[in-house]
VMD Tcl script that draws the C-alpha trace (Angstrom):
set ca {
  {-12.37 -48.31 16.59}
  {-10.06 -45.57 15.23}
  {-9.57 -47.38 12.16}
  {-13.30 -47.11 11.33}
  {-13.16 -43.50 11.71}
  {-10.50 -42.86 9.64}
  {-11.73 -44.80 7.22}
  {-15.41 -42.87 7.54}
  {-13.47 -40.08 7.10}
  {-11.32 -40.75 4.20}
  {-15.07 -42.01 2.44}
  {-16.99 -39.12 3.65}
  {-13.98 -36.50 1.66}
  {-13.26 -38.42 -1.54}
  {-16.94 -39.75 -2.33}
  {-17.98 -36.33 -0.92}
  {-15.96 -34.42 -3.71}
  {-17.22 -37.13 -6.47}
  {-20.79 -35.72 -5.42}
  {-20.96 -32.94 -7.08}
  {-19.56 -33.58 -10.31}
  {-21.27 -36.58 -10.37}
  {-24.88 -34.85 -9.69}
  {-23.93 -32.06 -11.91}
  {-23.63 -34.37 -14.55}
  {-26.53 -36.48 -13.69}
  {-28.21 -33.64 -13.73}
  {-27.86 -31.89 -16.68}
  {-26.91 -35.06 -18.85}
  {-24.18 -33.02 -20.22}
  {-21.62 -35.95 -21.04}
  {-19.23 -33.95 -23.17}
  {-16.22 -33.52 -20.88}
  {-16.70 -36.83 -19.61}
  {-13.85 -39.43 -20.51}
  {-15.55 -42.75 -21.94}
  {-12.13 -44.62 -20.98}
  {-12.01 -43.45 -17.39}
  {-15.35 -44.53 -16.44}
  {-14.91 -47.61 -17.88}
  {-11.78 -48.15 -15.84}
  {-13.05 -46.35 -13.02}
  {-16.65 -48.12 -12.10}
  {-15.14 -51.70 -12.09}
  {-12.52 -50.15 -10.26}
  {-14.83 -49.02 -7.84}
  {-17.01 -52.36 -7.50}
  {-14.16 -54.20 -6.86}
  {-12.83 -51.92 -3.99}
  {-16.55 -52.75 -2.83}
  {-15.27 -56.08 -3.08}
  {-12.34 -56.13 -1.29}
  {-14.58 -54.10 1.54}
  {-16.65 -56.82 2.14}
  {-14.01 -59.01 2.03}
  {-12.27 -57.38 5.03}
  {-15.72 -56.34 6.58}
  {-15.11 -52.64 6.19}
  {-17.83 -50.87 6.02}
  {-16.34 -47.39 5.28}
  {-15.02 -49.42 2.42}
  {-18.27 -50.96 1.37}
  {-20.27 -47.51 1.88}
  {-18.15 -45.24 -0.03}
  {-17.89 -47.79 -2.65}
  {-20.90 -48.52 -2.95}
  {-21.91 -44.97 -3.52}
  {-19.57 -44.00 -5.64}
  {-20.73 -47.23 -7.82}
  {-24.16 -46.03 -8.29}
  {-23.17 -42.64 -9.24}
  {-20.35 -43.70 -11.55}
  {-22.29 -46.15 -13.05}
  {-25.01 -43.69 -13.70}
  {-22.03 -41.21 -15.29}
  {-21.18 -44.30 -17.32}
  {-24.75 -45.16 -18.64}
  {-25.41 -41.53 -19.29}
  {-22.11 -40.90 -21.43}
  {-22.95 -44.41 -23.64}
  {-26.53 -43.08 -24.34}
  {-25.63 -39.51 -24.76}
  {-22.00 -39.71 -25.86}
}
mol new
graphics top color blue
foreach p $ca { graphics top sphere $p radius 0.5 }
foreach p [lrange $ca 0 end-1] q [lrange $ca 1 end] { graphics top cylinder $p $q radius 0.2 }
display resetview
C-alpha cells in the first residue's frame, strides 16, 4: 500500500536523525545539554504515538515509535542518574 511506504519513509528519516544524537549520548553518558523537561514530555509522547499505532494497525507507526521509545527512554534514565 502507498500509505505504508510513506509512512516507512517518514519513520525511517525522523527516527533515523534521532539516532545519532541519541547513541551519541548513550554513548558517552554526557547528559549536560540534554533538557530534563523535554524528555519527560517527549518519551510519553512517543509511547502514546505507539499507542495510537497499534490502534490503527500501523506498523510504520508502531516501529518508529517503538524505537524511538527505547532510545528516549534510555536518554531519559541516563539524564535522571547523571543529571
Amino acid at each position: 500500500m502507498k500509505l505504508d511506504l510513506i509512512g516507512s519513509l517518514a519513520a525511517l528519516l525522523t527516527t533515523g536523525a534521532f539516532a545519532p544524537q541519541a547513541l551519541k549520548t548513550i554513548r558517552t553518558r554526557d547528559t549536560s545539554g540534554i533538557s530534563l523537561g523535554m524528555y519527560m514530555i517527549l518519551t510519553p509522547g512517543v509511547a502514546l504515538w505507539f499507542v495510537y499505532g497499534v490502534a490503527i494497525g500501523s506498523w510504520p507507526i508502531m516501529v518508529a515509535n517503538a524505537v524511538t521509545f527505547s532510545l528516549a527512554g534510555t536518554i531519559l534514565a541516563l539524564k535522571l542518574r547523571h543529571g
